[in-house]
C-alpha positions in Angstrom: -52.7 -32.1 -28.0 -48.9 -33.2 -26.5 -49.2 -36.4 -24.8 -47.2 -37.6 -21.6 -46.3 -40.8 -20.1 -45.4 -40.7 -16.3 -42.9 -43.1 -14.7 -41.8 -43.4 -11.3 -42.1 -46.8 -9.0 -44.1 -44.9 -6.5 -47.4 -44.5 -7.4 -48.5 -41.6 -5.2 -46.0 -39.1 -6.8 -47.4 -40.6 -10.1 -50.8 -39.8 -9.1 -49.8 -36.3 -8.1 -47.4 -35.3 -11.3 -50.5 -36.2 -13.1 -53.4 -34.0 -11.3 -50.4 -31.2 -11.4 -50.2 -31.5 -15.2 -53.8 -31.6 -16.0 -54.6 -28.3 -13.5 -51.8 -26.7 -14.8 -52.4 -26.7 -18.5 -55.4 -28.4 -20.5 -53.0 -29.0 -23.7 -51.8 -31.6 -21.8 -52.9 -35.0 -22.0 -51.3 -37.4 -19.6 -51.6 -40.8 -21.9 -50.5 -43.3 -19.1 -48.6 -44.4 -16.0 -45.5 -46.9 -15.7 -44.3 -48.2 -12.9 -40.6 -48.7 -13.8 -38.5 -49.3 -17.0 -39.9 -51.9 -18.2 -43.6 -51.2 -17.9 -42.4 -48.0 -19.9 -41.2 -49.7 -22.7 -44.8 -51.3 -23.3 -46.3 -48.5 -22.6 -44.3 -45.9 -25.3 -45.0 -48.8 -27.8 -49.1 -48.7 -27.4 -49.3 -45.3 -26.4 -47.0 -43.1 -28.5 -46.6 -39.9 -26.1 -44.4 -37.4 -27.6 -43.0 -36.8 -24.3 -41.3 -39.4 -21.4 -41.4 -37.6 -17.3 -39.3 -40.5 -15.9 -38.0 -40.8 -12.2 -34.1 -41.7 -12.5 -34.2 -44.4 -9.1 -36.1 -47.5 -10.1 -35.9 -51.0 -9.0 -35.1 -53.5 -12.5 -34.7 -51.3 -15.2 -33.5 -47.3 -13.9 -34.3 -43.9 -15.9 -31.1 -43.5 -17.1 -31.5 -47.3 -19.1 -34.9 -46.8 -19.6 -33.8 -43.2 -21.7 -31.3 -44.7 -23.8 -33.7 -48.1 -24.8 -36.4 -45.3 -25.3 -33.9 -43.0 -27.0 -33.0 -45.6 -30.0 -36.3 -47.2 -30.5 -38.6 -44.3 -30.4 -36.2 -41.5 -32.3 -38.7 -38.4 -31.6 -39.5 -38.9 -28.3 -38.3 -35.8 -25.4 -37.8 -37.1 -22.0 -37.3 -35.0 -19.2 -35.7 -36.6 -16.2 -37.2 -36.2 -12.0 -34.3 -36.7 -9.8 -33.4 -36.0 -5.7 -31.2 -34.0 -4.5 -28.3 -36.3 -4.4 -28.6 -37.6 -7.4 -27.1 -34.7 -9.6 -24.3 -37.4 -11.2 -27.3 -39.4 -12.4 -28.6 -36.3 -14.1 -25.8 -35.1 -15.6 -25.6 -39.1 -17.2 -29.0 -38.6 -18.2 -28.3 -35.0 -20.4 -25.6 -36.6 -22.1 -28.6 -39.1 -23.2 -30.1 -36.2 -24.5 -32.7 -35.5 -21.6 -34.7 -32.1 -23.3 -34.6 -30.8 -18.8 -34.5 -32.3 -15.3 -36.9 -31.4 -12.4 -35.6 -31.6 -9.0 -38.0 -33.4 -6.1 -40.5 -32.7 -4.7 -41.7 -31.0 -8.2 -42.5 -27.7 -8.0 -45.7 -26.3 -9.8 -43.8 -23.2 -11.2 -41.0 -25.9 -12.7 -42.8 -28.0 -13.9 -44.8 -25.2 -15.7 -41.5 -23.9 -17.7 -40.7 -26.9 -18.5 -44.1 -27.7 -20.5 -44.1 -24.6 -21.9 -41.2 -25.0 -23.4 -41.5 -28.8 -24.7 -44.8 -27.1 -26.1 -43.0 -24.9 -28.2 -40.6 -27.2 -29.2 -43.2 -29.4 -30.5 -45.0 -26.7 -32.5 -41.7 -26.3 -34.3 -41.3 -29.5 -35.5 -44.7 -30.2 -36.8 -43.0 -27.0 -39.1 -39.8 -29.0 -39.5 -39.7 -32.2 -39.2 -36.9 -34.3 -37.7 -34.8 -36.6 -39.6 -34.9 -39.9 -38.5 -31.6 -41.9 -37.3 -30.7 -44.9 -38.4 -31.5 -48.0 -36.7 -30.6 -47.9 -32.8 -27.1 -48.9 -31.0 -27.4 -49.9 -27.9 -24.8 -49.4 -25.4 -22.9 -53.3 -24.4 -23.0 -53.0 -21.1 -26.4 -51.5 -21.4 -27.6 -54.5 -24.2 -25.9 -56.8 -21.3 -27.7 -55.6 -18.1 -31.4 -55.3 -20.2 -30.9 -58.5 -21.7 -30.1 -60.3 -18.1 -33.3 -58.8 -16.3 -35.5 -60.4 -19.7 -33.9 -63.6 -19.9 -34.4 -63.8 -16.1 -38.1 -63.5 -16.9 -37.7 -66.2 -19.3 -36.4 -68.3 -16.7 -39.7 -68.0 -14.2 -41.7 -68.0 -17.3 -43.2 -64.7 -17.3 -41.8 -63.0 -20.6 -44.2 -61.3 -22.7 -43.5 -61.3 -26.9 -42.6 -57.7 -26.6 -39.7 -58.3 -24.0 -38.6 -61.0 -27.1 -39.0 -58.5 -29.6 -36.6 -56.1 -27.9 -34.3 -59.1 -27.1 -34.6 -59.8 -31.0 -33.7 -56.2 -31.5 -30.7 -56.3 -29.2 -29.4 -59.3 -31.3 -30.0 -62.1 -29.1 -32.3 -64.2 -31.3 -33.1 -67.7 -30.3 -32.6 -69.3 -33.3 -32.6 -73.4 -31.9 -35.4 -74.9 -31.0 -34.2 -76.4 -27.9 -32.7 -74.9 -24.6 -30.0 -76.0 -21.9 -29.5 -73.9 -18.5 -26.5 -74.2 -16.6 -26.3 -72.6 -13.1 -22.7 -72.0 -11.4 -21.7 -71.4 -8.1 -18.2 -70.5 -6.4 -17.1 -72.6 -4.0 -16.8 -70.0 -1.5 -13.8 -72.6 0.1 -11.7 -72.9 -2.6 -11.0 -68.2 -1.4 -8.7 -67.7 1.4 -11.8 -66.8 4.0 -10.2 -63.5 4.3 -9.6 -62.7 0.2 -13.2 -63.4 0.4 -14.2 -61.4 3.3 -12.2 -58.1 1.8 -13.2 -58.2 -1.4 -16.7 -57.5 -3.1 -18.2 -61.0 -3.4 -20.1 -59.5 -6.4 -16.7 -59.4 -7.7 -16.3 -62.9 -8.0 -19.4 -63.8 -9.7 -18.8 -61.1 -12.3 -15.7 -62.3 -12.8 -17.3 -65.8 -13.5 -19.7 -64.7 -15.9 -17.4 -63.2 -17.9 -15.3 -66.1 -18.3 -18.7 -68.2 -19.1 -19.9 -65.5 -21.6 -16.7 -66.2 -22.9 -16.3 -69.4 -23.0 -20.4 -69.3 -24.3 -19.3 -66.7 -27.5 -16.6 -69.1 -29.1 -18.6 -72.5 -28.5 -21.9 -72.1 -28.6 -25.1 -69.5 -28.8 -26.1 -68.3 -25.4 -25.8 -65.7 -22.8 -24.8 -65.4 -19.4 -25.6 -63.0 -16.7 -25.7 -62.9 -12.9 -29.0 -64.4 -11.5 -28.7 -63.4 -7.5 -25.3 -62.9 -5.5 -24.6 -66.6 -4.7 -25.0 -68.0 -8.2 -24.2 -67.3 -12.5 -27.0 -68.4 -15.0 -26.0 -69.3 -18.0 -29.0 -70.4 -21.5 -27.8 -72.5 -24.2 -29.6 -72.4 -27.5 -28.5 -76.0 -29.5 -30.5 -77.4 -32.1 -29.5 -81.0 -30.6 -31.7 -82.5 -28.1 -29.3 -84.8 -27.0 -26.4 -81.8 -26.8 -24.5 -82.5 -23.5 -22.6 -80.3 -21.6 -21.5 -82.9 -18.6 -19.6 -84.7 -20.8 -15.3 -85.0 -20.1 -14.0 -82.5 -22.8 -17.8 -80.6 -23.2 -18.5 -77.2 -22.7 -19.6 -77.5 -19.0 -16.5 -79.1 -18.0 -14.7 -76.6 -20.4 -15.6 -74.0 -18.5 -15.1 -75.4 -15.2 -11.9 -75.7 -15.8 -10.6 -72.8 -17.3 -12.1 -70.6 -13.9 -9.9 -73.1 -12.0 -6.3 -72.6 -14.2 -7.3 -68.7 -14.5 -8.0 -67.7 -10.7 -7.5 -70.8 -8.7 -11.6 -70.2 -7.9 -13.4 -73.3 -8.1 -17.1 -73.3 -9.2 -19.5 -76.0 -9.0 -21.8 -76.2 -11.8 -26.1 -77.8 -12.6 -26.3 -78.7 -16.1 -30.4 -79.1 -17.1 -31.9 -81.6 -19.9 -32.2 -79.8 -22.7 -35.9 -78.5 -23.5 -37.9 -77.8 -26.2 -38.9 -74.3 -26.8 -39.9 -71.2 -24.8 -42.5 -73.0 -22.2 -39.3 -75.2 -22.0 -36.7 -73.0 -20.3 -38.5 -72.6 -16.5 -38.8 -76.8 -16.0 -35.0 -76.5 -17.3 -33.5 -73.9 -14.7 -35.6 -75.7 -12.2 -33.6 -79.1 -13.4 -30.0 -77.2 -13.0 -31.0 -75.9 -9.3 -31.9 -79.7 -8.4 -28.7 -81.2 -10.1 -26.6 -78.2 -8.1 -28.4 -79.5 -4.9 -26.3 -82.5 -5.2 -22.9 -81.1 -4.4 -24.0 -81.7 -0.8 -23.6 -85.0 -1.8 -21.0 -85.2 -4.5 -18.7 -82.4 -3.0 -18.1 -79.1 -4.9 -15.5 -78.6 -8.2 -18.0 -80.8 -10.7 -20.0 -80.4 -13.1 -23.4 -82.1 -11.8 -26.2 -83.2 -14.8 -29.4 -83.4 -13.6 -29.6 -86.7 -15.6 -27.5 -88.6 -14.3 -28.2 -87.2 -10.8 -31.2 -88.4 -10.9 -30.1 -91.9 -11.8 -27.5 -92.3 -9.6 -27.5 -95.1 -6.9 -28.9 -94.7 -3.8 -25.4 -95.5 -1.6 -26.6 -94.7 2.1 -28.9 -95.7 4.2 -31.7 -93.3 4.5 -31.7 -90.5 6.9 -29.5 -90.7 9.6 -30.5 -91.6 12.6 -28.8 -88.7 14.6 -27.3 -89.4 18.4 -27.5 -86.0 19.7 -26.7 -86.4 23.5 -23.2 -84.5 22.9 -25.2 -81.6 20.9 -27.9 -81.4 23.7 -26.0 -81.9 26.4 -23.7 -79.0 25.1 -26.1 -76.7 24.2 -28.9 -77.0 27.2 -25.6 -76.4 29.2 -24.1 -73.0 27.8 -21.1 -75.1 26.8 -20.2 -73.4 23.2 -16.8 -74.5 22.8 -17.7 -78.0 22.1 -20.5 -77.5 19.4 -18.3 -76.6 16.4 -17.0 -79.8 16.3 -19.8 -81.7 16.8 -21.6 -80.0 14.5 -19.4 -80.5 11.6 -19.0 -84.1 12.6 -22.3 -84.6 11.9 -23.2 -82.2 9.1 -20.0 -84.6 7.7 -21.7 -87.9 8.1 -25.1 -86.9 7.3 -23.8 -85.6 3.7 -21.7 -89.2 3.6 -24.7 -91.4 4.4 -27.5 -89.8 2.7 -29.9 -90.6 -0.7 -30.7 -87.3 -1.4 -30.1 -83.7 -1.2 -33.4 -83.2 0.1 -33.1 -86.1 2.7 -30.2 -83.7 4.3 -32.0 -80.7 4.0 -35.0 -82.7 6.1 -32.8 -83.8 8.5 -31.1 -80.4 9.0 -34.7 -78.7 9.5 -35.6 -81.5 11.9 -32.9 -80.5 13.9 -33.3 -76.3 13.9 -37.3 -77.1 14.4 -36.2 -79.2 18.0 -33.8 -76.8 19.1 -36.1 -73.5 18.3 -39.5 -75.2 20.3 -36.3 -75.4 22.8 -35.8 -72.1 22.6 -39.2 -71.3 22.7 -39.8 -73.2 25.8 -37.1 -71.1 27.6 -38.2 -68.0 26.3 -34.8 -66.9 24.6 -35.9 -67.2 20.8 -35.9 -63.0 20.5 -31.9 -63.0 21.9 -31.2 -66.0 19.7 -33.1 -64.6 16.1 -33.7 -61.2 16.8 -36.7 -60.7 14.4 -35.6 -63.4 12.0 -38.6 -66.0 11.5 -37.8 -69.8 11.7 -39.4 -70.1 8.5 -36.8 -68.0 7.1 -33.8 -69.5 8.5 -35.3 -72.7 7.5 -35.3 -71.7 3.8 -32.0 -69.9 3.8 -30.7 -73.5 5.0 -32.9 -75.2 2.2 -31.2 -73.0 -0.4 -27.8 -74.3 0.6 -25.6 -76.9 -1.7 -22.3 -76.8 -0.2 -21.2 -79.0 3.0 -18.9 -76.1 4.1 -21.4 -73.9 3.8 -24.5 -75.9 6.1 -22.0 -76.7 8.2 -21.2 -73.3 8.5 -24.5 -72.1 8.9 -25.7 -74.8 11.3 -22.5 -74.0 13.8 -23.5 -70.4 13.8 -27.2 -70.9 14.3 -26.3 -73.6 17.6 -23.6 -71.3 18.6 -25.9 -68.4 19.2 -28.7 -70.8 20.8 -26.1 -72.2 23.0 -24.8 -68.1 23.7 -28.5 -67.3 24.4 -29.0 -70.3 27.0 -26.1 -69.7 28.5 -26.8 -65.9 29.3 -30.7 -66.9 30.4 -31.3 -67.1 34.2 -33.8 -70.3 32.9 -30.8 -72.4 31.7 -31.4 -73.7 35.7 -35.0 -74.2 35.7 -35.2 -76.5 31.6 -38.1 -79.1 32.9 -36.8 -82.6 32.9 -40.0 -83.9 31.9 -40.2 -82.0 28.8 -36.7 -82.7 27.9 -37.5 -86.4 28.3 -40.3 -86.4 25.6 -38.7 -84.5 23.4 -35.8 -87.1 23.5 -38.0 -89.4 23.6 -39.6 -88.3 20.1 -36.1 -87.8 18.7 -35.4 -91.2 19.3 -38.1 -93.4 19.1 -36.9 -95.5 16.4 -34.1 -96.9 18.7 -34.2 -99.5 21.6 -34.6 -96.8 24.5 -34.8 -97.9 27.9 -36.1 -95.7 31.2 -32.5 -95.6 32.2 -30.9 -94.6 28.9 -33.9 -91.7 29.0 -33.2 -90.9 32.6 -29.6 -90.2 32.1 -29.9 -87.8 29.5 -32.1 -85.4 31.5 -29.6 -86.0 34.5 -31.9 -87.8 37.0 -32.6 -91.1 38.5 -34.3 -93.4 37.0 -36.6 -94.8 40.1 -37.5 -91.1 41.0 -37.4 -90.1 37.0 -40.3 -92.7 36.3 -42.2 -91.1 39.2 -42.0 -87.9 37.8 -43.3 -88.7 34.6 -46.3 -90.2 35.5 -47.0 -87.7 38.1 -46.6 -85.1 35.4 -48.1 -86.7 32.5 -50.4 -89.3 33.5 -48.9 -92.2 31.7 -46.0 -94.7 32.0 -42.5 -93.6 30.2 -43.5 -97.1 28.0 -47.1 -96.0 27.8 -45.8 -92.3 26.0 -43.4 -94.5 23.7 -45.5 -96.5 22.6 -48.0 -93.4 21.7 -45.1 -91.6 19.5 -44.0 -95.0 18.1 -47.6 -95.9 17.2 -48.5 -92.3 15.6 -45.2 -92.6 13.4 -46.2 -96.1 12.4 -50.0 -95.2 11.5 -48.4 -92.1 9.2 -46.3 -94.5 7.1 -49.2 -96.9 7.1 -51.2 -94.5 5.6 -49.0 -92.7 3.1 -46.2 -94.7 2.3 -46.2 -98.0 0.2 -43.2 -99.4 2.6 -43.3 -103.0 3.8 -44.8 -103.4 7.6 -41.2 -104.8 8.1 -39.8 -102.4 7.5 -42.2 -100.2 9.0 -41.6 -101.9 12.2 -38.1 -101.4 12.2 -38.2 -97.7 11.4 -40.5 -97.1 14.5 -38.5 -98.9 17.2 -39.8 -102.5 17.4 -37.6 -105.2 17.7 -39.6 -107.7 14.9 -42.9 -107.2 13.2 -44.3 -110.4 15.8 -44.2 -107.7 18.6 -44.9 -104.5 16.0 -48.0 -106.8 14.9 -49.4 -107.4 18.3 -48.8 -104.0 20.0 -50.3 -102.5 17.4 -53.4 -104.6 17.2 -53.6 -103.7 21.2 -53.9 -100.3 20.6 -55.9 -100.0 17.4 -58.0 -102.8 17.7 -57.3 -103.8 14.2 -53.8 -105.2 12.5 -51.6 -102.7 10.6 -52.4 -104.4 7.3 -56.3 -104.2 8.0 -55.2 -100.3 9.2 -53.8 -99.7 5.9 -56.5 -101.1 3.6 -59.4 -99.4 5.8 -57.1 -95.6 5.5 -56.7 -96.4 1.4 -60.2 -97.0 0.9 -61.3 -94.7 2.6 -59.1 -92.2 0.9 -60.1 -93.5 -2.1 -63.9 -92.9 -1.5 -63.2 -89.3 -0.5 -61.7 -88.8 -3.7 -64.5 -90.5 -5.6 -66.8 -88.3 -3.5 -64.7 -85.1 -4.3 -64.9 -86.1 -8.1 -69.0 -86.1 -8.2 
């Protein structure tokens, strides 16, 4: 009896070719289903169906790659190719693959009929006589190129199975070291005239940068290179040398860094990994070269950035910086956009300048979006200033980000359509003082603030402000900061290890005297005794937890 493998990356029409075939003849036995290329490929290796039904449009690995993979490792198998009606190019790529017939959707009973009928045949005639087998399979470069990327990208979020290695064995990319370095390179989209950039194909540009990696990568060294995503290059080392650096002056890395620049006049900024050992290895070491990359916030872009020695790298500022944002707020609760490109880039500047850490800008950054969309919330223009865009998406789109041109970029663009939306919103008159006072309040709470100082950021009085916010909230502008200043302080009492100095200076007291006595006023207990009652506490809940 023939047998048949289906593959199309929607299962209904699977479902239905299937209960067509079977109705229409009982020689037919339909082995198996595949839900693109790649599930193919496992399945024509376990199930051995004499003939492949394969859609031509499928997400990772199409029909027309999947046919010529298929076509050199499995020399008698017939594959007839399901296309749409625009897709007749694709088709006439796929009979020059040696497709035995095509079958236009939807799939017509009658078609698909003939078509059996005549693979049947076919079949019969070569149980007779035999075909010759081929030698061992070519595959195509660009083809070996493009299948080799999507299964070393597998290998990168560790999900490769030993038959995607095989193939990758078969393809000639044996890993022949027992040790792994990744590198991941990004343009520095400032180093392209904004317009060259704008016209051309930014896919363009990566290619072009793999290429010269690939390279760089065939006469130095045994790896491959292929483009990961449209902002970055991935490129995986294979060195028998466990201390093999590529960050070194002279080394590969800096090679190659190089050579883009005196080729194209394209920078590129580039995260070198530790090597690892193995397989298991590779994952921890692309996640390395995505945290040393993360770093060019810091260390500007047009380097060559080892996770190493980013790691170990002196901490030069001062902590997160401790924002004044009365120009920002005042321009953006008043419609004013012409003054927030500067001040944004002033501070994305001096943020980058000041801080320890990639991540401590990226904390900052989301601080900032968080205040200004419960903003927009409150005035009811987050639809004209997102659309349908979720703040937890912007947020990671910033997150992703390792260039200061390019947050800054993305920040001004994000306040610029906040400060549009405002403007156009019959509320902009009617923002509540109140509620713009504690939210200053909370923003800066770690400074000396004063009634006044809070009063003349929300425009009013201060004699008629302090009214206000105890007719509206029910406590004293000192009674609320001391609330927010005593919450902050009880978090880093509880989960930090930092000194109650320090402590107290980071929450907006004066000395650790005062911070000592207000905060035994209000908790009843000192902040050391606070701490030790929260950690053993935590510790018994643990200790519970455990039995």
């Amino acid at each position: 009896m023939p047998r048949i493998l289906i593959v199309d990356d929607e299962s209904v029409f699977r479902k239905g070719l299937r209960k067509m075939i079977t109705s229409l003849d009982g020689n037919w036995e339909v082995v198996g289903e595949a839900a693109d290329g790649y599930d193919a490929l496992d399945k024509l290796a376990e199930l051995s169906p004499e003939v492949l039904l394969t859609d031509i449009r499928m997400p990772r690995m199409d029909g027309i790659q999947l046919q010529q993979v298929a076509g050199g490792r499995f020399k008698d198998l017939m594959t007839v190719v399901v296309s749409g009606y625009d897709e007749f190019a694709y088709v006439q790529q796929s009979m020059r693959q040696g497709a035995k017939d095509y079958l236009m959707k939807p799939v017509e009973r009658q078609e698909l009929s003939r078509v059996l009928e005549r693979l049947g045949r076919e079949l019969a005639e070569r149980k007779v006589t035999p075909v010759l087998k081929n030698e061992p399979w070519q595959v195509q470069p660009v083809l070996k190129r493009h299948v080799a990327g999507h299964l070393i990208e597998s290998l990168l979020k560790g999900k490769t199975e030993e038959s995607d290695l095989q193939l990758l064995r078969e393809m000639g990319f044996a890993f022949g070291h027992p040790y792994f370095i990744c590198m991941v390179i990004k343009l520095d989209k400032h180093s392209v005239e904004k317009e060259r950039y704008q016209r051309g194909d930014a896919s363009l540009f990566l290619l072009y940068i793999q290429q010269v990696v690939q390279e760089m990568l065939n006469r130095h060294a045994t790896g491959l290179s292929f483009v990961l995503s449209d902002t970055e290059v991935v490129a995986l080392l294979n060195t028998a040398d466990p201390q093999h650096s590529l960050s070194a002056p002279g080394n590969l890395g800096d090679q190659i860094r190089r050579q883009i620049r005196s080729l194209s006049n394209l920078t590129v900024t580039i995260g070198v990994s530790n090597p690892a050992e193995g397989l298991p290895g590779i994952p921890r070491a692309y996640n390395e070269a995505g945290i040393a990359l993360l770093y060019r916030l810091i260390e500007g872009g047009d380097k060559l950035l080892d996770y190493a020695k980013m790691k170990r790298r002196p901490h030069t500022g001062n902590g997160p910086l401790k924002w004044s944002w009365e120009l920002l707020e005042k321009s953006i609760t008043g419609g004013r956009v012409t003054g927030i490109g500067p001040i944004v880039e002033r501070m994305i500047d001096e943020l980058c300048s000041t801080a320890e850490s990639p991540e401590s800008i990226h904390q900052q950054i989301c601080k900032l979006l968080l205040y200004y969309y419960e903003l927009a919330e409150e005035l009811n223009v987050t639809e004209s200033w997102l659309g349908s865009k979720d703040i937890r998406k912007v947020l990671f789109d910033v997150c992703s980000l390792s260039s200061r041109e390019e947050l800054a970029e993305k920040c001004r663009g994000l306040l610029l359509g906040l400060t549009g939306s405002i403007a156009k919103s019959r509320e902009t008159k009617d923002i509540d003082p109140v509620s713009a006072a504690q939210r200053y309040i909370s923003q800066h709470y770690d400074h000396p603030l004063s009634l006044k100082e809070v009063a003349d950021a929300v425009y009013l009085n201060p004699a008629y402000f302090s009214n206000l916010f105890k007719q509206r909230t029910g406590v004293t502008f000192i009674e609320f900061l001391t609330q927010i200043r005593m919450e902050e302080a009880r978090k880093k009492l509880a989960f930090t290890d930092e000194k109650i100095s320090r402590i107290a200076e980071e929450t907006g007291f004066g000395n650790v005297r005062h911070f000592n006595r207000v905060f035994k006023n209000c908790s009843g207990v000192s902040p050391k005794a606070y701490r030790d009652g929260t950690r053993r506490a935590q510790a018994a809940s643990m200790n519970s937890q455990d039995r």
